[in-house]
C-alpha positions in Angstrom: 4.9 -29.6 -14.2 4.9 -32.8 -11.4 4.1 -31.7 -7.8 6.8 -32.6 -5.3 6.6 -34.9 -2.2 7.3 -31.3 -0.3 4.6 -29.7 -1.9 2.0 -32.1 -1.1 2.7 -33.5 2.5 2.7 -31.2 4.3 2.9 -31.2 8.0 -0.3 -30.7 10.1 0.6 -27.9 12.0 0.7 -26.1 8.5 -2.0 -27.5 6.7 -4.8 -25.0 7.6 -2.8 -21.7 6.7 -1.5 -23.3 3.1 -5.1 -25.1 2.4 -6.1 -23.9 -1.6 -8.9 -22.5 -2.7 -10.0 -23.9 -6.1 -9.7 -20.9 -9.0 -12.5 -19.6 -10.8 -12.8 -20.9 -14.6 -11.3 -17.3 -15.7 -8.1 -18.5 -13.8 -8.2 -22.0 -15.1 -8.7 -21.2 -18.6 -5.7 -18.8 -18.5 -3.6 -21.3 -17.0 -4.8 -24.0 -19.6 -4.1 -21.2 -22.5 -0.3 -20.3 -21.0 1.5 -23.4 -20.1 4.3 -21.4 -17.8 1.3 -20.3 -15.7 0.9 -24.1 -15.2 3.3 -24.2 -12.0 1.4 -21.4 -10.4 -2.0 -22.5 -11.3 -1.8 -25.7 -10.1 -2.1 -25.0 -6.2 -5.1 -22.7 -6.8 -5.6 -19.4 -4.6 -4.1 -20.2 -1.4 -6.4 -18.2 0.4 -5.3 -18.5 4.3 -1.4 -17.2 3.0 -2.9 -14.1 1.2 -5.4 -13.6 3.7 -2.8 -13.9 6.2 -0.6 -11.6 4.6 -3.5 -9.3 4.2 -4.0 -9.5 7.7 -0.6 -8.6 8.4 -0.5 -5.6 5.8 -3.7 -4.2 8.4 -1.9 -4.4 11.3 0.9 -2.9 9.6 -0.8 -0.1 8.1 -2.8 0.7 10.6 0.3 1.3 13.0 1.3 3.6 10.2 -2.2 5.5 9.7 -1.8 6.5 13.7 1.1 8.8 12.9 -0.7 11.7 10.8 -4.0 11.1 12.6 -2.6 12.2 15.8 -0.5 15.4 13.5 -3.0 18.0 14.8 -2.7 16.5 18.8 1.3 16.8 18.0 1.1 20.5 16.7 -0.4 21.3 19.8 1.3 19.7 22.2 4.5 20.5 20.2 3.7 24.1 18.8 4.8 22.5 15.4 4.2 24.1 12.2 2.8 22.5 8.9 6.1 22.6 7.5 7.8 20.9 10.7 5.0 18.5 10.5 5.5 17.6 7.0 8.8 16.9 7.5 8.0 14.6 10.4 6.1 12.3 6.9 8.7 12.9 5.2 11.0 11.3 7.5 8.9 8.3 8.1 8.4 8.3 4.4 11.7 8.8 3.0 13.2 6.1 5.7 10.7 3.8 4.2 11.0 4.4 0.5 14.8 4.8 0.1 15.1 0.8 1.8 12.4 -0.7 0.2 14.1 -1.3 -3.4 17.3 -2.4 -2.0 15.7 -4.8 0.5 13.2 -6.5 -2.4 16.2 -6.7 -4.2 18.5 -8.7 -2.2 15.6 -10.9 -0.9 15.1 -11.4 -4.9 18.4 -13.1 -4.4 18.7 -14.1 -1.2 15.0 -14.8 0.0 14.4 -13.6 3.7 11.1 -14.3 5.3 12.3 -13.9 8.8 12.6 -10.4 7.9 9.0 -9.5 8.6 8.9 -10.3 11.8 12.3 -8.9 12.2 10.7 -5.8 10.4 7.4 -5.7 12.6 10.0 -5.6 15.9 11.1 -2.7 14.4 7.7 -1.1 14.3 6.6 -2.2 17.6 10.1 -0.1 19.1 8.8 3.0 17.2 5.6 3.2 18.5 7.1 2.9 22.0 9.2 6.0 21.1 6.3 7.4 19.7 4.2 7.0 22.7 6.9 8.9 25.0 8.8 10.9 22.4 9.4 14.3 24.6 10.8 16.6 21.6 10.6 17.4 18.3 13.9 15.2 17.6 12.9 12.3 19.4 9.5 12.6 17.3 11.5 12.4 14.5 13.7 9.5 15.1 10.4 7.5 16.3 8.9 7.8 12.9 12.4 6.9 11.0 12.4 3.7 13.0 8.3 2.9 12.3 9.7 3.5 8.7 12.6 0.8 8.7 9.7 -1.3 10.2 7.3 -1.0 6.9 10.6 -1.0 4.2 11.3 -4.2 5.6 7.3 -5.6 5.5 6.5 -4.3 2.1 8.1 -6.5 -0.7 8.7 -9.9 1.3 4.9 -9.9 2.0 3.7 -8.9 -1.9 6.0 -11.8 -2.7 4.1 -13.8 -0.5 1.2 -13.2 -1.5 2.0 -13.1 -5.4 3.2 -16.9 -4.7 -0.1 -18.1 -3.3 -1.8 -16.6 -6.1 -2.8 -19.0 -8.0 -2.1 -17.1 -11.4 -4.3 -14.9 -10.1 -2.0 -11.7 -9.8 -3.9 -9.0 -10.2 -6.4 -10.4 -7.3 -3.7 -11.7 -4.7 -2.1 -7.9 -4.6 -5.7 -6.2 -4.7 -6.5 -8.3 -1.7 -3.0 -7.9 0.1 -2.8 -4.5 -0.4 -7.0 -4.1 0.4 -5.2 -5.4 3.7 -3.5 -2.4 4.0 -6.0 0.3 2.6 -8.4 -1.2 5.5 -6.0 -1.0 8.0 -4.9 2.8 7.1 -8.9 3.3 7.6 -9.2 1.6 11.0 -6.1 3.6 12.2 -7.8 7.0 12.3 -11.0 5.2 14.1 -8.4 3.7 17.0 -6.8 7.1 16.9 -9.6 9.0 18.0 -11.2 6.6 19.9 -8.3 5.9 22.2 -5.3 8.6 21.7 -6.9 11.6 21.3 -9.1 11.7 24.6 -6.0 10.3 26.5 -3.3 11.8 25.2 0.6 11.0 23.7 1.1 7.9 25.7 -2.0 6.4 24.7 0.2 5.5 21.4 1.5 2.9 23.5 -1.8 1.0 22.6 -1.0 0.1 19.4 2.1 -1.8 20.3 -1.1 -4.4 21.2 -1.4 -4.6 17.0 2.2 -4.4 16.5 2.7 -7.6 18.6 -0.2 -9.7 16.9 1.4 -8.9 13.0 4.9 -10.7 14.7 3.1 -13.8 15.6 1.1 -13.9 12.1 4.5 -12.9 10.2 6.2 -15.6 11.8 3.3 -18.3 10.4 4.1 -17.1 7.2 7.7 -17.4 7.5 7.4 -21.1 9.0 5.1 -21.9 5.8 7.6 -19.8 3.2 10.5 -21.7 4.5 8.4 -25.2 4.0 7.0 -24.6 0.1 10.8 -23.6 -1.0 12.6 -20.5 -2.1 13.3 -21.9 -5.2 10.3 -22.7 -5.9 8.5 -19.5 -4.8 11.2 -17.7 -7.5 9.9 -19.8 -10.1 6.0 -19.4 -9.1 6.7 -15.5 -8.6 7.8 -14.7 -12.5 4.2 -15.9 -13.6 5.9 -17.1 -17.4 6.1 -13.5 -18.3 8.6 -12.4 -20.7 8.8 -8.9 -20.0 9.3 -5.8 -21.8 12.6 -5.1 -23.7 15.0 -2.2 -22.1 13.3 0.7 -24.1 9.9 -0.7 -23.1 11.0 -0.9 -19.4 12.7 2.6 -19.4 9.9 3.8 -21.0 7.1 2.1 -18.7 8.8 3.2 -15.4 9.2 6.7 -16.8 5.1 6.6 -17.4 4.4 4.7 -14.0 6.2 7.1 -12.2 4.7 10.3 -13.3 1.1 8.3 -12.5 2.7 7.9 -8.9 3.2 11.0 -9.0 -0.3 12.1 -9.6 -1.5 9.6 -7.5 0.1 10.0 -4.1 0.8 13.8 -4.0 -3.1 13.5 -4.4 -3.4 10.9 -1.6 -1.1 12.7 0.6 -3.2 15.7 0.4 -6.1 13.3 2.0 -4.4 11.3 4.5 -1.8 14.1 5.8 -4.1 17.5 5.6 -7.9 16.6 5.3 -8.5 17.2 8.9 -6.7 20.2 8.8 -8.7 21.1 5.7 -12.1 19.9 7.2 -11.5 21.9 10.3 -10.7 24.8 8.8 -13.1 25.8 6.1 -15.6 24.1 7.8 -15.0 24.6 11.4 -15.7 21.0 12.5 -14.2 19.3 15.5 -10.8 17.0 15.0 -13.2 14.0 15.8 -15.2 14.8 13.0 -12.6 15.6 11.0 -11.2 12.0 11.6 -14.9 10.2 10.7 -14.4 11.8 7.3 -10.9 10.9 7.2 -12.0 7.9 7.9 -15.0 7.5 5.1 -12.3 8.6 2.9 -10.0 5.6 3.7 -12.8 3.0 3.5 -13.6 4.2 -0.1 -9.6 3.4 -0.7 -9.8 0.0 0.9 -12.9 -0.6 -0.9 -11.4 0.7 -4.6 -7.8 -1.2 -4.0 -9.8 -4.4 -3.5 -12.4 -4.3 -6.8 -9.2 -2.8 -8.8 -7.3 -6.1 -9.0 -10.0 -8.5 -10.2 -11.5 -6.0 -12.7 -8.1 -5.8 -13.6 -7.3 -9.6 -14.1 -10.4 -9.7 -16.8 -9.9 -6.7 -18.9 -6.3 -5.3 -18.6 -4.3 -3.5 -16.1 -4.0 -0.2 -18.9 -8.2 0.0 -18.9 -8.0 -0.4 -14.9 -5.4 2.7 -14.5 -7.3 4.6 -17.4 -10.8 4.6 -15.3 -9.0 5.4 -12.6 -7.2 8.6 -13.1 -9.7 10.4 -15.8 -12.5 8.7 -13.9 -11.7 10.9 -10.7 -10.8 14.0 -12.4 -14.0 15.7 -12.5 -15.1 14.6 -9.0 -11.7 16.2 -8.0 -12.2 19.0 -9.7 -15.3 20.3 -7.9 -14.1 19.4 -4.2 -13.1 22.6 -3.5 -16.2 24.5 -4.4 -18.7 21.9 -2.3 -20.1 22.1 0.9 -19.5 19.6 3.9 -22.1 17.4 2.9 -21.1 17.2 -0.9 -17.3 16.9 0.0 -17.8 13.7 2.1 -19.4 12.4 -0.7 -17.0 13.5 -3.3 -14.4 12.7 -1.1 -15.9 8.7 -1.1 -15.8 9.1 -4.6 -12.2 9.9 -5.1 -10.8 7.4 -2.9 -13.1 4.7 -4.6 -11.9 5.3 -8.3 -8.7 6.6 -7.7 -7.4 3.6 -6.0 -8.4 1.2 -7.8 -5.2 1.8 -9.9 -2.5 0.3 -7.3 -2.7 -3.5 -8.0 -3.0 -2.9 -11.7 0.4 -0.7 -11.4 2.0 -2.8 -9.4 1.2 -6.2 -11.4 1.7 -4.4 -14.5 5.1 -3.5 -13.6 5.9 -7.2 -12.3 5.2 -8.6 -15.6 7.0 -6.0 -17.3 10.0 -7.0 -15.4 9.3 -10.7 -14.6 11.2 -12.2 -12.3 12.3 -9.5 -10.0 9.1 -9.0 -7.4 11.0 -8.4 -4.7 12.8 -5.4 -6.6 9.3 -4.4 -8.1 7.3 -4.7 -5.1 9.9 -2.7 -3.2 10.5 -0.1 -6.0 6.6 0.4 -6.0 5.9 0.5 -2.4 8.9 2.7 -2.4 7.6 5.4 -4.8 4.3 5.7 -2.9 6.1 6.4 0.5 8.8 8.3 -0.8 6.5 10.8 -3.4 3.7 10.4 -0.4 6.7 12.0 1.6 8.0 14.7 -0.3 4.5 15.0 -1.4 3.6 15.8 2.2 6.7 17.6 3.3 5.7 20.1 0.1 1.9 20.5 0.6 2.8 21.7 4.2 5.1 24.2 3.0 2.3 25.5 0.9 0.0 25.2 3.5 2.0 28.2 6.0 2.4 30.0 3.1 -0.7 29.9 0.8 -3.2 28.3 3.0 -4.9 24.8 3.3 -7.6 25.5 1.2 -5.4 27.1 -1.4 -4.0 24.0 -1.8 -6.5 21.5 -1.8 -7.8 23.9 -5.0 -3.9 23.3 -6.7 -4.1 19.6 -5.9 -7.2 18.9 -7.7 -5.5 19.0 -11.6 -3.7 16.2 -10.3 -5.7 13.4 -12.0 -5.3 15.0 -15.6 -1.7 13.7 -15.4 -3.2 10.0 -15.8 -3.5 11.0 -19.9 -0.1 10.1 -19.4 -1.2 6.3 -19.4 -1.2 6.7 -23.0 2.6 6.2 -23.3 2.4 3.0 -21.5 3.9 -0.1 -23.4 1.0 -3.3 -23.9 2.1 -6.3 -21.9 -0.5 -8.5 -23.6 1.4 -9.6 -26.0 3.6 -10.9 -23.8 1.5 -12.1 -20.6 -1.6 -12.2 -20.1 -3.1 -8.6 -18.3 
């Protein structure tokens, strides 16, 4: 396919962020071997536009890691219980997951870049509620607002960064959501560096990150509006064909029982490990929050080598490693000491989330065509089950115990035999 006038000259205020990065000779052979990749190929990895979207996705998450890091400062200054405090994630969650779908799918029709920094304005109003919040309701609509702010971030970005991929799917969402996984790491860190010794209206800090992500949004809207929306439709469907109906119905019904698995798992770690930490091991909530945040890292870390492992030798391998992978390490977490659960816990988050950029990409080219819906529909499932997920495990938590549950949660990773049923893409586009 030609290149355009518009996609070559562009102006010099935008030439740095949309400069490409030449593609490795994996990259260029598949483009060679599948001529529809040809369009997407051609620009290379756009590096600056998915590192920029990365970028974004840390500020992003890291606003959204502050709000169960500073749980055990709001139980106390709140004299919340773990059910009232899982129902403050589930709020932010739900909020989250219920508009993610719809959003990616009317910007699947009706591309809207300006929605992320619309979104991120949204996020930078919640953590001002946040920061002076005064009851338990007000707590409540502060984290429903921080949610609109990530449902509308979530699937214009993926789309972003799936367009300046390059052909190179699996590694454009690995990095943008590595993004992500790094901020949600850094977020405890801030958290207990700055809010904890000062207090609730220390949150106001982070409205700092929440105004740096609208400036770098709006870049990436200026160079989305410049390379096309027609043009990024036709880049994002990657010449896939797709699965027919009973594969697709089939492939969700598989991908969503791994999401399952997955998040409820995750939740466990990013909503309740401090209060796990501190109670079977008596440490202090700082330490809890260093191995919250070793934890994290070892996500970041696993999200980021998932998506070019997955690129070379199939999404289905990459979600196979990662669930039966984990499961023993799981498994023995609850009888370990402090020392051996940091270890196990760095463990976990390593090969465990290594799975999210092959699910995502693998449902994308099972439904080509629709990222935004995809993108949406997955980010969606991991806030919403990370939500109920949440709101569930604290429930258990008054009535069982924390440790009681983190024993429950650890069969979680045998559900990935499930990946079994899944339907090969191969076939059809190249995993």
């Amino acid at each position: 396919m030609t290149t355009t006038t518009a996609d070559t000259a562009q102006p010099a205020h935008l030439a740095p962020l949309a400069a490409p990065v030449a593609p490795d000779a994996a990259a260029t052979t598949t483009a060679t071997a599948t001529p529809p990749l040809q369009d997407a190929t051609a620009h290379g990895f756009l590096l600056p536009i998915v590192g920029s979207a990365a970028f974004a996705h840390l500020l992003n998450d890291m606003i959204q890691a502050m709000l169960p890091s500073i749980f055990p400062m709001l139980k106390a200054n709140f004299s919340l219980s773990f059910g009232q405090i899982g129902i403050i994630a589930l709020v932010y969650q739900v909020t989250a997951s219920l508009l993610q779908p719809w959003i990616g799918f009317y910007t699947d029709k009706h591309p809207k870049p300006y929605l992320l920094p619309a979104g991120m304005c949204m996020t930078l109003l919640g953590v001002a509620l946040l920061a002076v919040a005064h009851s338990y309701p007000m707590l409540l609509v502060a984290a429903a607002v921080v949610g609109v702010g990530s449902a509308t971030f979530h699937p214009e970005a993926s789309r972003i960064a799936r367009l300046a991929s390059g052909g190179r799917f699996g590694t454009a969402q690995s990095t943008f959501q590595v993004g992500g996984n790094t901020g949600t790491a850094i977020g405890p860190l801030l958290t207990a560096a700055i809010v904890i010794p000062h207090g609730q209206p220390a949150v106001a800090w982070f409205m700092a990150a929440a105004l740096l992500a609208i400036f770098v949004l709006y870049r990436l809207t200026v160079w989305v509006r410049h390379h096309g929306a027609a043009k990024a439709r036709g880049l994002a469907r990657g010449g896939s064909e797709g699965l027919d109906r009973a594969g697709v119905v089939r492939a969700v019904a598989v991908i969503c029982v791994l999401m399952f698995a997955k998040f409820v798992y995750i939740a466990s770690f990013t909503n309740y490990f401090t209060f796990y930490l501190i109670e079977r091991f008596h440490v202090s909530v700082q330490t809890s929050q260093m191995f919250l945040f070793l934890f994290l890292a070892a996500v970041a870390a696993g999200t980021f080598a998932g998506g070019p492992v997955g690129d070379r030798i199939g999404r289905k391998a990459v979600i196979w490693i990662s669930f039966l992978g984990v499961a023993p390490f799981a498994l023995a977490l609850p009888h370990v000491g402090l020392a051996w659960t940091a270890v196990l816990a760095v463990v976990i988050g390593l090969v465990m989330s290594s799975a999210f950029a092959a699910l995502v990409v693998y449902a994308q080219e099972a439904v080509p065509g629709r990222v935004g819906l995809v993108s949406g529909l997955m980010f969606g499932l991991m806030f919403g089950i990370g939500g109920i997920g949440a709101a569930g495990l604290g429930d258990l938590a008054d009535i069982h115990g924390i440790v009681w549950v983190y024993g429950v949660t650890s069969f979680l990773p045998l559900l990935g035999l499930a990946t079994a049923l899944l339907p090969d893409t191969r076939k059809k586009a190249r995993a």
